[in-house]
C-alpha positions in Angstrom: -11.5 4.6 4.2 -11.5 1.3 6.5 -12.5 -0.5 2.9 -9.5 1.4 0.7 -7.0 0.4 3.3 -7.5 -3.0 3.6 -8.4 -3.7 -0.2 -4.7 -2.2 -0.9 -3.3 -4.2 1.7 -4.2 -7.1 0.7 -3.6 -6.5 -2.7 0.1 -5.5 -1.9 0.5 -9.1 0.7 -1.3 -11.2 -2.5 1.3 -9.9 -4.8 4.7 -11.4 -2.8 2.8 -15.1 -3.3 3.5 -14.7 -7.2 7.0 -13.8 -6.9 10.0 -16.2 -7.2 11.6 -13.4 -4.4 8.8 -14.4 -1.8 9.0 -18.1 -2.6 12.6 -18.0 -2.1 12.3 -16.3 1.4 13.8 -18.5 4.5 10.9 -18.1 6.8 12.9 -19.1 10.2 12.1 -16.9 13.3 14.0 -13.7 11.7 12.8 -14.3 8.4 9.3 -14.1 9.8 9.9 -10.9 12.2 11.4 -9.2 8.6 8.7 -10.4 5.9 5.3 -10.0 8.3 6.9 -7.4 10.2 7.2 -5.2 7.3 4.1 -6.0 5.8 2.4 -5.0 8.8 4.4 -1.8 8.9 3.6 -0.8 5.3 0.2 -0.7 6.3 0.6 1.4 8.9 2.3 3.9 6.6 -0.9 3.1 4.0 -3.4 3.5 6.7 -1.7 7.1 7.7 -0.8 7.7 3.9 -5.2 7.8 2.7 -6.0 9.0 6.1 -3.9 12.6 4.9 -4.9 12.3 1.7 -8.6 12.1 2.7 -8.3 14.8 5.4 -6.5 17.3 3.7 -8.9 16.6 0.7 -11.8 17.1 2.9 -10.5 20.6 4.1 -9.3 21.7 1.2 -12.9 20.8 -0.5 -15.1 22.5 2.3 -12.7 26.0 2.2 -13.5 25.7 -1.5 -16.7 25.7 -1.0 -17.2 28.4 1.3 -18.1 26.1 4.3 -17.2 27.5 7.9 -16.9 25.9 11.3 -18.9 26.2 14.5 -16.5 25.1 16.9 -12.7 24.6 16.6 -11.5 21.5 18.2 -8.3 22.0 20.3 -5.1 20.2 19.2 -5.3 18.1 21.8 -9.1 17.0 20.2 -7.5 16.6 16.5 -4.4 14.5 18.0 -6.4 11.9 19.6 -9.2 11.8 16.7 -6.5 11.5 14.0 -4.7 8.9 16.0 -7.8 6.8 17.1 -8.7 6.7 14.1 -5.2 5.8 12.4 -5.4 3.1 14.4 -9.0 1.2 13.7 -8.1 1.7 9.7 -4.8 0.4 10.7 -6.3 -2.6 12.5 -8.7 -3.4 9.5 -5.8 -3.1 7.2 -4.3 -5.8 9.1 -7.2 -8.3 9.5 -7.5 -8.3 5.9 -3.3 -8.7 5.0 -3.3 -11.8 7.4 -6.5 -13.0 6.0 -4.2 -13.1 2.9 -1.3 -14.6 4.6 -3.7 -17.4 6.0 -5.6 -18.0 2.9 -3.3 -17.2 0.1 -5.2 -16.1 -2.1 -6.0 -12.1 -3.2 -9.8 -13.1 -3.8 -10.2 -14.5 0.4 -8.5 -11.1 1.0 -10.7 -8.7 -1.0 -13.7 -10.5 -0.3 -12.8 -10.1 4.2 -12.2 -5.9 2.8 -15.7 -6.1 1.4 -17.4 -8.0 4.0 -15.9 -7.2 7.1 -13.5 -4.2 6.3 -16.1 -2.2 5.1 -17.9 -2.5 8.7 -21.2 -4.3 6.7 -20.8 -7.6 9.0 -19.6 -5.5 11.7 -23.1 -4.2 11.9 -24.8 -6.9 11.6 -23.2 -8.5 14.1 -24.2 -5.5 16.6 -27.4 -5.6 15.8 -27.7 -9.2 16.5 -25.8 -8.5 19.7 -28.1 -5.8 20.6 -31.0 -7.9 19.7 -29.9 -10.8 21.9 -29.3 -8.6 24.9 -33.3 -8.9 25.8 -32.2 -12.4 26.3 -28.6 -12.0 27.8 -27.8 -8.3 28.3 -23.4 -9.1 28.9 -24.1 -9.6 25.3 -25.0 -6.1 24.7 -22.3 -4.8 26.6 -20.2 -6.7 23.6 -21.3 -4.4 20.9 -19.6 -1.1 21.7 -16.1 -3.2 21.2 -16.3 -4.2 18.0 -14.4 -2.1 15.4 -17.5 -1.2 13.5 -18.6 0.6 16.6 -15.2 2.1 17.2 -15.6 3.9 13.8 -19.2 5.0 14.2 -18.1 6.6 18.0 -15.5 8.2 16.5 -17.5 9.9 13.7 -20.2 10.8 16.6 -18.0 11.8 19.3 -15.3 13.4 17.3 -14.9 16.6 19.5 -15.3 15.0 22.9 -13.1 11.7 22.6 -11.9 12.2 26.2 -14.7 13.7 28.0 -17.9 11.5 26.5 -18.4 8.1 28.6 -18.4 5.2 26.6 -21.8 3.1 25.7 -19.8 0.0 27.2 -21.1 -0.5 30.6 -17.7 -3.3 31.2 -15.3 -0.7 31.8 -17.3 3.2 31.8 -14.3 4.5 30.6 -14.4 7.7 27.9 -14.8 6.8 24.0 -11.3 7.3 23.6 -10.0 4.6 25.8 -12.4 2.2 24.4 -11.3 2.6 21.1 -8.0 2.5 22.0 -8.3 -1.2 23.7 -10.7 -2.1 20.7 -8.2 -1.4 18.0 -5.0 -2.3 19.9 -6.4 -5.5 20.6 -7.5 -6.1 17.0 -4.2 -5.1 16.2 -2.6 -7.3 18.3 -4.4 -10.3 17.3 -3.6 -9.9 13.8 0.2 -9.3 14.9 -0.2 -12.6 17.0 -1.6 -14.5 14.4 1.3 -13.3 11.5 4.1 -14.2 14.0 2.7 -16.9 15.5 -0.1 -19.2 14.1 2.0 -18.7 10.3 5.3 -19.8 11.7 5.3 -22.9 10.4 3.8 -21.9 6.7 6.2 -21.2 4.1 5.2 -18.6 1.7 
């Protein structure tokens, strides 16, 4: 889901560099809050747009198919699951659209979905984190932050968010709250870098 999200984004944020509309933009402080500032909001509607689709498509496919449930998670559960995770695809969906806006080019953006959207570098990065910990163990503690890690906890921990303490020994706070500093960071970054490092790009 991660992968679709940010392959259409940067699809949609490749496009505008081809058009005589996006050439012709006046990229000054408000020009820059409208164009990235919409971008970024269209792929919070795109991230929350598959994330139904693929949910309710899920459901829909497991009733067919006669499945039943051992537990029902409370709506409380569901909220926080379905926002969480909104908000890593979200963040990935970003990463690669100012990947885009960096490089220019759809290829560099597509190839960041593949890579590191998809959560293959994410991985191995963990792995080498992990690996390295024997050696320096702060850089173990490193691992549970990255976004690749927020998606696996949420897929492990999906029906105890709140009440399961995180792997990440820098805080000990529950799953929940870790992936909410890990994606809102992420986020953040990718906000920064749109609004700030590109301020003095034209498109």
């Amino acid at each position: 889901l991660t992968l679709i999200v940010a392959l259409v984004a940067a699809l949609f944020c490749a496009q505008d560099f081809t058009t005589r509309f996006a050439r012709n933009l006046v990229m000054d402080r408000r020009g820059r809050m409208r164009y990235y500032g919409g971008k970024i909001v269209l792929v919070g509607v795109l991230a929350a747009f598959f994330l139904a689709v693929v949910s309710l498509t899920s459901v829909t496919s497991f009733a067919v198919a006669g499945f039943t449930y051992e537990a029902v998670n409370s709506l409380t559960d569901l909220l926080v699951f379905f926002g969480l995770t909104w908000l890593v695809i979200f963040a990935y969906g970003c990463s690669a659209a100012v990947i885009v806006w960096i490089s220019r080019s759809a290829g560099a953006g597509v190839a960041w979905a593949i890579v590191v959207c998809s959560g293959f570098l994410g991985a191995a990065v963990g792995q080498v984190l992990l690996s390295l910990a024997v050696v320096a163990p702060w850089l173990g503690a490193l691992e549970p932050w990255l976004l690749s890690s927020c998606v696996q906890d949420l897929g492990a921990f999906a029906g105890a968010l709140l009440g399961t303490p995180a792997a990440a020994p820098l805080t000990m706070v529950p799953v929940a709250v870790q992936v909410l500093i890990a994606g809102a960071v992420a986020a953040g970054l990718c906000g920064a870098l749109a609004l700030g490092v590109l301020r003095k790009r034209d498109l």
